[in-house]
PDB file with one MODEL, atoms N, CA, C and O in Angstrom:
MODEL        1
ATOM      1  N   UNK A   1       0.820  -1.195   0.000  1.00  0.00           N
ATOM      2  CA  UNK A   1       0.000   0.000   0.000  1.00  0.00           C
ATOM      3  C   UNK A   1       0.868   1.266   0.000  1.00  0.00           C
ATOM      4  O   UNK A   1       0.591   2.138  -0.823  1.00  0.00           O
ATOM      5  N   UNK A   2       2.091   1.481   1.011  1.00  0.00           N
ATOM      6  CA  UNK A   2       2.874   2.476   1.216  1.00  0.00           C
ATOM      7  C   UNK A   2       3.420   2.615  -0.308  1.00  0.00           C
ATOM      8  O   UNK A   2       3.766   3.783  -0.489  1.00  0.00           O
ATOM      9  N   UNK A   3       3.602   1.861  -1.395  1.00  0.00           N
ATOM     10  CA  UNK A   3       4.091   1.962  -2.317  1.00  0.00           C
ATOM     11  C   UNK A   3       3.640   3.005  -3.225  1.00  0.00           C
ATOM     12  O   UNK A   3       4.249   3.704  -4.034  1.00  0.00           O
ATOM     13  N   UNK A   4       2.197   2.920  -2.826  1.00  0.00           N
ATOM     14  CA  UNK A   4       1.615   3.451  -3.970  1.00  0.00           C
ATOM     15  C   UNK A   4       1.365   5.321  -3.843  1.00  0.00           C
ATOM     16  O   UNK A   4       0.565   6.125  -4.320  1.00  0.00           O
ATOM     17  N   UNK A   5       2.267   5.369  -3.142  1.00  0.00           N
ATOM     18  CA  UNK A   5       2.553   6.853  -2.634  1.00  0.00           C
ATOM     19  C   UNK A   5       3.785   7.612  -3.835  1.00  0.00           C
ATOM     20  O   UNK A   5       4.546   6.863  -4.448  1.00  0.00           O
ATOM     21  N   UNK A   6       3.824   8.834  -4.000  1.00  0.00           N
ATOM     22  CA  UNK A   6       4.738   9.213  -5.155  1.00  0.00           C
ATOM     23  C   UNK A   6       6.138   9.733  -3.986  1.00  0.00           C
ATOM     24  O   UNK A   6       6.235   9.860  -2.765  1.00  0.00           O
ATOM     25  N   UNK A   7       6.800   9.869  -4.837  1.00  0.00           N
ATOM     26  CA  UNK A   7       8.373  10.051  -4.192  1.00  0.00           C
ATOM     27  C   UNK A   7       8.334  11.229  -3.242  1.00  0.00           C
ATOM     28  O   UNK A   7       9.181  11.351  -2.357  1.00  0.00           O
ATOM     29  N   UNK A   8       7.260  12.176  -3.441  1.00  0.00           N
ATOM     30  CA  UNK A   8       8.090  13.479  -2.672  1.00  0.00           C
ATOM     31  C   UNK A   8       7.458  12.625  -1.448  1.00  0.00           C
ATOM     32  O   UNK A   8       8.150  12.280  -0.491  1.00  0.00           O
ATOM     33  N   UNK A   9       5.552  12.197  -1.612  1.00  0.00           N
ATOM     34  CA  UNK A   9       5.177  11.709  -0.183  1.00  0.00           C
ATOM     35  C   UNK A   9       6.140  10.725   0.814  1.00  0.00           C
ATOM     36  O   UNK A   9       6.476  10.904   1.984  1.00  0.00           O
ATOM     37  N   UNK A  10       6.443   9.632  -0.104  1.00  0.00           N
ATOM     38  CA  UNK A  10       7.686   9.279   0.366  1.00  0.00           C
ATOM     39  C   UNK A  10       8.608   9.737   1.659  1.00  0.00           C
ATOM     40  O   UNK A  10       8.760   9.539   2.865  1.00  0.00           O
ATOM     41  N   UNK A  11       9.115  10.496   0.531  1.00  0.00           N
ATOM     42  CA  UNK A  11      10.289  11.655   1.150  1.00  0.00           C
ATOM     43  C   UNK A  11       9.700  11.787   2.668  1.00  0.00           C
ATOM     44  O   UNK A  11      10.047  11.216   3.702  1.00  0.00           O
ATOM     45  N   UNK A  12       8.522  12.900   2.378  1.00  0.00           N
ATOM     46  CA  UNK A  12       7.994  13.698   3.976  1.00  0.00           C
ATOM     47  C   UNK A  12       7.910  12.773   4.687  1.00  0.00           C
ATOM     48  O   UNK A  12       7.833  13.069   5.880  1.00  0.00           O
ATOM     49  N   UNK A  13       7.881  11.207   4.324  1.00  0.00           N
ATOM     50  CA  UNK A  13       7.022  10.331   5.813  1.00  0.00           C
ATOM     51  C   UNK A  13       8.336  10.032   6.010  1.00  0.00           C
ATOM     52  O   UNK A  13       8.651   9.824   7.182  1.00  0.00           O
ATOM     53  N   UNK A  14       9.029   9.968   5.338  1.00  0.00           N
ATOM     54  CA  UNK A  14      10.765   9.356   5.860  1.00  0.00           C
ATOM     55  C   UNK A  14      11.170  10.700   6.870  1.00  0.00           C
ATOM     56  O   UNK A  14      11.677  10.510   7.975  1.00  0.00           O
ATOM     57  N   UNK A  15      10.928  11.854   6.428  1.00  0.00           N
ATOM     58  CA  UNK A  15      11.521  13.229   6.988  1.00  0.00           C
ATOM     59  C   UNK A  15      10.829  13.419   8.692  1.00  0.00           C
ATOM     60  O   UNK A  15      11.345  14.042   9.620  1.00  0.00           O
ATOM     61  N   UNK A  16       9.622  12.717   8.694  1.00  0.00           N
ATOM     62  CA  UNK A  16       8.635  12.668   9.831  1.00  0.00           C
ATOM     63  C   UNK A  16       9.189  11.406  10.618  1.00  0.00           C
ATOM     64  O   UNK A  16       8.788  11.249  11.771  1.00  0.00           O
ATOM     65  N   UNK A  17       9.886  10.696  10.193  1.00  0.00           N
ATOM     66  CA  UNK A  17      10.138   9.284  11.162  1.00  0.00           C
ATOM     67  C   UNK A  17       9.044   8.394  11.256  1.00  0.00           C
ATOM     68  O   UNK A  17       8.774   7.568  12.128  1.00  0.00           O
ATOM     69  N   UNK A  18       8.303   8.781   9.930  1.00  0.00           N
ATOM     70  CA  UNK A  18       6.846   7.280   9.730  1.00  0.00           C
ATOM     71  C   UNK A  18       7.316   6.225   8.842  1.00  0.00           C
ATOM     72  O   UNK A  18       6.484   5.365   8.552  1.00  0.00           O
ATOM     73  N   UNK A  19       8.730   6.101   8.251  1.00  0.00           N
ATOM     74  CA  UNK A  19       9.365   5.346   7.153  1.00  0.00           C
ATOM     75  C   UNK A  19      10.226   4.943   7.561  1.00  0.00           C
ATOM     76  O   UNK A  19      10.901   5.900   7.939  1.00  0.00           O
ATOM     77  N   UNK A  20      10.934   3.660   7.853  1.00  0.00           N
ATOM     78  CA  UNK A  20      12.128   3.637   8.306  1.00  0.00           C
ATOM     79  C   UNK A  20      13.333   3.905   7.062  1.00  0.00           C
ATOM     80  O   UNK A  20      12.856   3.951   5.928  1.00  0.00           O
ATOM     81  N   UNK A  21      14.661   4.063   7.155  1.00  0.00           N
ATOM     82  CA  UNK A  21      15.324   4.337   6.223  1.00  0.00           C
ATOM     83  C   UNK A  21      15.262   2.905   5.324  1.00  0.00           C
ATOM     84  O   UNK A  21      15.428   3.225   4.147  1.00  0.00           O
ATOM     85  N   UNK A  22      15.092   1.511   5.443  1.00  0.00           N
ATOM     86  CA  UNK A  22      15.844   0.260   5.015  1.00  0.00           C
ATOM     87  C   UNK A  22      14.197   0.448   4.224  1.00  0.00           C
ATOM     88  O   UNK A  22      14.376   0.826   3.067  1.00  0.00           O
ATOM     89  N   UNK A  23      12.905   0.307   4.504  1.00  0.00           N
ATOM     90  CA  UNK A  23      12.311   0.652   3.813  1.00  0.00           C
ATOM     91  C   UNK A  23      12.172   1.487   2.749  1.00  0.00           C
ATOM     92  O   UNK A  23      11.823   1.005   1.671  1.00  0.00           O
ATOM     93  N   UNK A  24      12.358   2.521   2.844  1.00  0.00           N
ATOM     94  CA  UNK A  24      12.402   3.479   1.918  1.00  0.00           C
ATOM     95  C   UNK A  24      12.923   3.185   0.895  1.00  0.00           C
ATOM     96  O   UNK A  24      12.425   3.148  -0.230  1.00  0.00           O
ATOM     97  N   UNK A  25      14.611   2.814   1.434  1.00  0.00           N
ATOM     98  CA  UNK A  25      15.693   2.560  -0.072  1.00  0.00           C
ATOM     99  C   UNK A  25      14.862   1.172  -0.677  1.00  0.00           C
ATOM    100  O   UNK A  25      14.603   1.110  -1.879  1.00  0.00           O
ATOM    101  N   UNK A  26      14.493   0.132   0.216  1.00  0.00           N
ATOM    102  CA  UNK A  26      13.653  -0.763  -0.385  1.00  0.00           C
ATOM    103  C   UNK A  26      12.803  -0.617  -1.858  1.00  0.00           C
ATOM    104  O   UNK A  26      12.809  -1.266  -2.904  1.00  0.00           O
ATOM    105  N   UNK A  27      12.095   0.543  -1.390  1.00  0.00           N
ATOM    106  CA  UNK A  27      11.198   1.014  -2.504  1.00  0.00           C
ATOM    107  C   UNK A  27      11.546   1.418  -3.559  1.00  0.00           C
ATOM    108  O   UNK A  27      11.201   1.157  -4.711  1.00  0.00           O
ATOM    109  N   UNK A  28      12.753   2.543  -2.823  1.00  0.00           N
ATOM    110  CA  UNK A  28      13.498   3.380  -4.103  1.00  0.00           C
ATOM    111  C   UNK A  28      13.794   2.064  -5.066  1.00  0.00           C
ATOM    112  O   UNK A  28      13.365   2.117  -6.219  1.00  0.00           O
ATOM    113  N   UNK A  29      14.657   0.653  -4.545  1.00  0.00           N
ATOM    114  CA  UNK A  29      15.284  -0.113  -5.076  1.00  0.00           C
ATOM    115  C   UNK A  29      14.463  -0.801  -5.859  1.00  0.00           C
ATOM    116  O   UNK A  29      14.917  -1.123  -6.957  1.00  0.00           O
ATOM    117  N   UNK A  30      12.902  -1.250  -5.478  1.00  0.00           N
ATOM    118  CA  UNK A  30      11.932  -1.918  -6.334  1.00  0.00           C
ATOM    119  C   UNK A  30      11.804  -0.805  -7.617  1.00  0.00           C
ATOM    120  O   UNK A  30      12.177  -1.222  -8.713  1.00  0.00           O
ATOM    121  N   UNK A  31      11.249   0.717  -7.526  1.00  0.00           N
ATOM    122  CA  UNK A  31      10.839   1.602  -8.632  1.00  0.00           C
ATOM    123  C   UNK A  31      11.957   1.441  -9.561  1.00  0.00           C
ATOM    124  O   UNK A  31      11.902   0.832 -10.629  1.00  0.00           O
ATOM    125  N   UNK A  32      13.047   2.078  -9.035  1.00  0.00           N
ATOM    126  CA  UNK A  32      14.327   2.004  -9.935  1.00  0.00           C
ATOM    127  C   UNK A  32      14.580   0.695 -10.912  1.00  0.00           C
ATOM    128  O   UNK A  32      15.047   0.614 -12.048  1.00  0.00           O
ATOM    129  N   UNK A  33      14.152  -0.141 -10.132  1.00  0.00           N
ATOM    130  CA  UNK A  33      14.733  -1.726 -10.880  1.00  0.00           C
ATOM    131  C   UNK A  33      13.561  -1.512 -12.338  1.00  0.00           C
ATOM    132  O   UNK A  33      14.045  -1.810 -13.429  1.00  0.00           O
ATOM    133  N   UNK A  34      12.182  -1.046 -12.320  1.00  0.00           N
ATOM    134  CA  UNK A  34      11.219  -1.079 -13.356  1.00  0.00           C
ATOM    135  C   UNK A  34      11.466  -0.014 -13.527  1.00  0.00           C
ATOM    136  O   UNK A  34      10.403   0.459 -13.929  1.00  0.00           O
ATOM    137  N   UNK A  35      12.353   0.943 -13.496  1.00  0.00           N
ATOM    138  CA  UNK A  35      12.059   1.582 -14.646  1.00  0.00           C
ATOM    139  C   UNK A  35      13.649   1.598 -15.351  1.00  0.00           C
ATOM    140  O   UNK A  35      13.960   2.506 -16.121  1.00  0.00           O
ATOM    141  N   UNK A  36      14.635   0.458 -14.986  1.00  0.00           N
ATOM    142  CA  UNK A  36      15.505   0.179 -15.785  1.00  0.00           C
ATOM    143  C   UNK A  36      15.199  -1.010 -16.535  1.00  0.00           C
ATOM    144  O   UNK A  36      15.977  -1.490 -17.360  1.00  0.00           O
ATOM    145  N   UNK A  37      13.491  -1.736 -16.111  1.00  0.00           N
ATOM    146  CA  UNK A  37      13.634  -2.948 -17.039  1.00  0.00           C
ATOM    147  C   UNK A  37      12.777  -2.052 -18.150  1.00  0.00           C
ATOM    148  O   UNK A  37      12.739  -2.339 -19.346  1.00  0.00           O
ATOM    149  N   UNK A  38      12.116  -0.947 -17.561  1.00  0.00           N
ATOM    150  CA  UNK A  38      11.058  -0.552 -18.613  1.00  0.00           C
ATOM    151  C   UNK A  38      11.995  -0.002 -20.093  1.00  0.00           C
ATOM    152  O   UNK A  38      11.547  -0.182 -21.225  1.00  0.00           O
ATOM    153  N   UNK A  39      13.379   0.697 -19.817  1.00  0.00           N
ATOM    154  CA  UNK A  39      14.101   1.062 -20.759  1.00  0.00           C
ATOM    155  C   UNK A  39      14.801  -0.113 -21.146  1.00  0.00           C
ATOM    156  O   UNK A  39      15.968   0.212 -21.366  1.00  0.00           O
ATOM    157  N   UNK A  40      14.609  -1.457 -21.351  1.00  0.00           N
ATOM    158  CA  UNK A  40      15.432  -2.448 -21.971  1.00  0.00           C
ATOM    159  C   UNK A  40      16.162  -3.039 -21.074  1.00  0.00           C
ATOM    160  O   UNK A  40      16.297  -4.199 -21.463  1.00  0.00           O
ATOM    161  N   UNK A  41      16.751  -2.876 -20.013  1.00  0.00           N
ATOM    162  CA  UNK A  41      17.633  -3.690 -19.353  1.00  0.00           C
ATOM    163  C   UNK A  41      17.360  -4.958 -19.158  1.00  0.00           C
ATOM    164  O   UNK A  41      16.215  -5.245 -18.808  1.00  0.00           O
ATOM    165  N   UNK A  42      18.463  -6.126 -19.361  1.00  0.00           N
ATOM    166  CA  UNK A  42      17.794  -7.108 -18.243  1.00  0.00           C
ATOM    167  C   UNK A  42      18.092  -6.959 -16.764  1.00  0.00           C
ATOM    168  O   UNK A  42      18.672  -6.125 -16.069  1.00  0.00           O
ATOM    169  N   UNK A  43      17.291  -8.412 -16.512  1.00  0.00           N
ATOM    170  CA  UNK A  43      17.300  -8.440 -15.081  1.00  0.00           C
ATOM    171  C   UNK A  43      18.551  -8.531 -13.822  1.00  0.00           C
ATOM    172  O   UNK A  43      18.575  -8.120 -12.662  1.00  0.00           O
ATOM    173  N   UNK A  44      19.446  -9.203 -14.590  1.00  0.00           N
ATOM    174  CA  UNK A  44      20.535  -9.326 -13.972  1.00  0.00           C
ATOM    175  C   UNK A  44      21.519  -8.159 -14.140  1.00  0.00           C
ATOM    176  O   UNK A  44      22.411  -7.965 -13.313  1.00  0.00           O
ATOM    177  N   UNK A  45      21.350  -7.409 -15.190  1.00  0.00           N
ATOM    178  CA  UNK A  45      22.264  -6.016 -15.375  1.00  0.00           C
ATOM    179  C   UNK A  45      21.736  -4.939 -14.663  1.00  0.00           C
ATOM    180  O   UNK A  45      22.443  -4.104 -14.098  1.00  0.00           O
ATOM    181  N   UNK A  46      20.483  -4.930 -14.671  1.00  0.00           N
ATOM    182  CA  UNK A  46      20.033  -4.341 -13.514  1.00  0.00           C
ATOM    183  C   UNK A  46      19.807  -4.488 -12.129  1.00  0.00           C
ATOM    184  O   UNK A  46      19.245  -3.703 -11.365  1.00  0.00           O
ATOM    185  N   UNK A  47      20.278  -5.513 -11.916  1.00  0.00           N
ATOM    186  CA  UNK A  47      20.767  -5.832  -9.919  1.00  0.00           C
ATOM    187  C   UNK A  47      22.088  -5.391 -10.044  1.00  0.00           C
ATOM    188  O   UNK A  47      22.489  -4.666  -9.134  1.00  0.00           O
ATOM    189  N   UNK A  48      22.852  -5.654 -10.943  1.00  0.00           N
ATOM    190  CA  UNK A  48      24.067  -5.269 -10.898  1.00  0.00           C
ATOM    191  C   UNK A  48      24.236  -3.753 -10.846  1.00  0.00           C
ATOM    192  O   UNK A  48      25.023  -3.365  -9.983  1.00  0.00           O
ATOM    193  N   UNK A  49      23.665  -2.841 -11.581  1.00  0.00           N
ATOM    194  CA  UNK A  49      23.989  -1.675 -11.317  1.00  0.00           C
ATOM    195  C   UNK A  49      23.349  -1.140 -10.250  1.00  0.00           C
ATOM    196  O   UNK A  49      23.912  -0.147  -9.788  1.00  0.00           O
ATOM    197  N   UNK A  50      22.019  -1.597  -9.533  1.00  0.00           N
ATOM    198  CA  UNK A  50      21.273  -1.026  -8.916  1.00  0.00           C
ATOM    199  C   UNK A  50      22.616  -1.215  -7.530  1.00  0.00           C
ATOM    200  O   UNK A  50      23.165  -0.379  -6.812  1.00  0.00           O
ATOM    201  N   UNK A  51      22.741  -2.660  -7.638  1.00  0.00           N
ATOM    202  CA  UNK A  51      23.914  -3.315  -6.360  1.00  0.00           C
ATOM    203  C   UNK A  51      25.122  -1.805  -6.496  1.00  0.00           C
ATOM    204  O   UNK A  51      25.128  -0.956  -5.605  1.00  0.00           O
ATOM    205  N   UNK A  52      25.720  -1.738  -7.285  1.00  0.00           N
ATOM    206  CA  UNK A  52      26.524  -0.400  -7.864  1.00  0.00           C
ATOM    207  C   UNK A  52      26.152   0.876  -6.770  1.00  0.00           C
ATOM    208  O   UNK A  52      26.875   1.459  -5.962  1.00  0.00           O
ATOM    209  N   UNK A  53      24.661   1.047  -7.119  1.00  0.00           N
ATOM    210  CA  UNK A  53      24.350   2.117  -7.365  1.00  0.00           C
ATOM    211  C   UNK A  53      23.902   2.719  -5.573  1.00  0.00           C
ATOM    212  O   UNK A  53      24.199   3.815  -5.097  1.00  0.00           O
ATOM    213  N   UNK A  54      23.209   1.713  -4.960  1.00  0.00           N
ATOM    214  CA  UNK A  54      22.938   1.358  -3.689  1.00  0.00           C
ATOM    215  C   UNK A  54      23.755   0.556  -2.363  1.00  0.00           C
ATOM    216  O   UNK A  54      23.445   0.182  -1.231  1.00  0.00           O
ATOM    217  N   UNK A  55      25.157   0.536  -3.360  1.00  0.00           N
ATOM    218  CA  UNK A  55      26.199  -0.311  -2.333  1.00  0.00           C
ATOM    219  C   UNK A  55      25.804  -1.438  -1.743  1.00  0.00           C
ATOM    220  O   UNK A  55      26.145  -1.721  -0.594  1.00  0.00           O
ATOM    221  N   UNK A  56      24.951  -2.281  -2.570  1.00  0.00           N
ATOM    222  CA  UNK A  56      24.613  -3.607  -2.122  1.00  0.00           C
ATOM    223  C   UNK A  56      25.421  -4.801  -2.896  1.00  0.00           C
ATOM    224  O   UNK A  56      26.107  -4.522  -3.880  1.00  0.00           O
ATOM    225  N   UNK A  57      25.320  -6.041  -2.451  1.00  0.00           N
ATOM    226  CA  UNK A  57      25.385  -7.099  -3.621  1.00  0.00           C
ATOM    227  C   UNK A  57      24.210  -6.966  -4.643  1.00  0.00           C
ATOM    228  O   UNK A  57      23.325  -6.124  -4.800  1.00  0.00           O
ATOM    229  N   UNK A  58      24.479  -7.889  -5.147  1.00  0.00           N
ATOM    230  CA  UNK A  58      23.534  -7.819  -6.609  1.00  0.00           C
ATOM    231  C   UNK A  58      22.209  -9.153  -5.916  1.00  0.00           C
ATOM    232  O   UNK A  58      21.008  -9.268  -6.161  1.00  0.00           O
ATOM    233  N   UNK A  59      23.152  -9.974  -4.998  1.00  0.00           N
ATOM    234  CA  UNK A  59      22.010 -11.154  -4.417  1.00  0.00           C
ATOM    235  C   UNK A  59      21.264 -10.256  -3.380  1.00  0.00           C
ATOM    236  O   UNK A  59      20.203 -10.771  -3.028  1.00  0.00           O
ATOM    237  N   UNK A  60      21.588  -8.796  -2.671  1.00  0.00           N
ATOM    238  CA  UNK A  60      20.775  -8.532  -1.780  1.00  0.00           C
ATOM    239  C   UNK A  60      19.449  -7.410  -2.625  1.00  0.00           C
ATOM    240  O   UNK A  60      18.367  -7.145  -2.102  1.00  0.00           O
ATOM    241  N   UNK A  61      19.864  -6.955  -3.864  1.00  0.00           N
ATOM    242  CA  UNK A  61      19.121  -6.571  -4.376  1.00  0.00           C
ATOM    243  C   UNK A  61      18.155  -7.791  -4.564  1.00  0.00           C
ATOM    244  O   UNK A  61      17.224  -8.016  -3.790  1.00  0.00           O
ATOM    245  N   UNK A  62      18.523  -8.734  -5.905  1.00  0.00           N
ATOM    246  CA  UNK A  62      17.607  -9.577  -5.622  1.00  0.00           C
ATOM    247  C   UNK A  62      16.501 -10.001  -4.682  1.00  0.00           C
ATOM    248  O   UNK A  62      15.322 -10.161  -4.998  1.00  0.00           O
ATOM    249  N   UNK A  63      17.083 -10.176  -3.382  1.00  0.00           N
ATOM    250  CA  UNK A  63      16.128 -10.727  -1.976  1.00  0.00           C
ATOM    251  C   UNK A  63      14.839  -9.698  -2.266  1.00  0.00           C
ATOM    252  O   UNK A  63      13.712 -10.124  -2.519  1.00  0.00           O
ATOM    253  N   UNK A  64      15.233  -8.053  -2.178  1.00  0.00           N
ATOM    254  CA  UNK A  64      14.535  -6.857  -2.053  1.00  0.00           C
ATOM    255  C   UNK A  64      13.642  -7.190  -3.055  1.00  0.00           C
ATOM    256  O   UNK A  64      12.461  -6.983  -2.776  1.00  0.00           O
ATOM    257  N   UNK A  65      13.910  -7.698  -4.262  1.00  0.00           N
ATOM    258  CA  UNK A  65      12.957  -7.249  -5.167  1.00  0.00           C
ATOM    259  C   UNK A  65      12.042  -8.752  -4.806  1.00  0.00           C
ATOM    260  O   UNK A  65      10.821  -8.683  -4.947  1.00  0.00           O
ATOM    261  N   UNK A  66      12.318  -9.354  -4.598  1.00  0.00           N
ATOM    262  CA  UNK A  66      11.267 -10.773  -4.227  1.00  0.00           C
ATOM    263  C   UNK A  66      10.870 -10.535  -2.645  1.00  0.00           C
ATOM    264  O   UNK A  66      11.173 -11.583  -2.073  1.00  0.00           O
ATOM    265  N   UNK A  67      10.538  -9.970  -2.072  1.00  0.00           N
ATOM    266  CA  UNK A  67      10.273 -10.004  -0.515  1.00  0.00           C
ATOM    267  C   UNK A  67       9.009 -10.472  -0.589  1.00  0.00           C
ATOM    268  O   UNK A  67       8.159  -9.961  -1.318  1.00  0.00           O
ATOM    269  N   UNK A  68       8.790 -11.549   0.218  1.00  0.00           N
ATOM    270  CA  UNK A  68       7.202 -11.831   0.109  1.00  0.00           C
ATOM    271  C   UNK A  68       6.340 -10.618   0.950  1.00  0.00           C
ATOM    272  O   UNK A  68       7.015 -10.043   1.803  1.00  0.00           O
ATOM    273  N   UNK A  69       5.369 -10.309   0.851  1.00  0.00           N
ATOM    274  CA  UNK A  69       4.317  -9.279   1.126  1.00  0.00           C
ATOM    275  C   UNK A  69       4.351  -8.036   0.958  1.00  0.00           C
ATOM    276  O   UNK A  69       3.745  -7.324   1.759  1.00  0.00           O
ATOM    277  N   UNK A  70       5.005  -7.510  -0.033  1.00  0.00           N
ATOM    278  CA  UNK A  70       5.704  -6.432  -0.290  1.00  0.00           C
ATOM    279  C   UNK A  70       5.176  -6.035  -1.721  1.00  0.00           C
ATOM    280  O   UNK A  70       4.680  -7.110  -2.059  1.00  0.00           O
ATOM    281  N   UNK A  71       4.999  -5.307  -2.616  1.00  0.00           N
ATOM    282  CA  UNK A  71       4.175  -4.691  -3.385  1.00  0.00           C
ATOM    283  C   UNK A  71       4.863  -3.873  -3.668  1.00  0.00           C
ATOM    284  O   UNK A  71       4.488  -2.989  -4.438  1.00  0.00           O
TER     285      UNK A  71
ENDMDL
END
């Protein structure tokens, strides 16, 4: 549900302490991943840069983008 909020709302509930930070980047990390598959990427070039991009592995991106109950 929290997803379906746009970035600035986002932002303010993170700025208010209603978001935790690991969430947030969570999200950032799900949007980002579609809209690098929406421009052509695959899937694995895009954990890889997102991993890059977010100082993660590329397997912890992965986990993020499969979390069960998460949307």
């Amino acid at each position: 549900m929290i997803e379906r909020f746009d970035d600035e709302e986002l932002e303010r509930l993170r700025r208010l302490g209603l978001l935790d930070e690991v969430r947030y980047r969570n999200i950032k990390i799900r949007r980002r991943f579609r809209s690098l598959q929406g421009r052509g990427y695959k899937m694995r070039d895009a954990e890889y840069l997102l991993a890059d991009e977010f100082y993660l592995s590329p397997e912890t991106i992965h986990r993020i983008r499969y979390a069960k109950g998460v949307k």
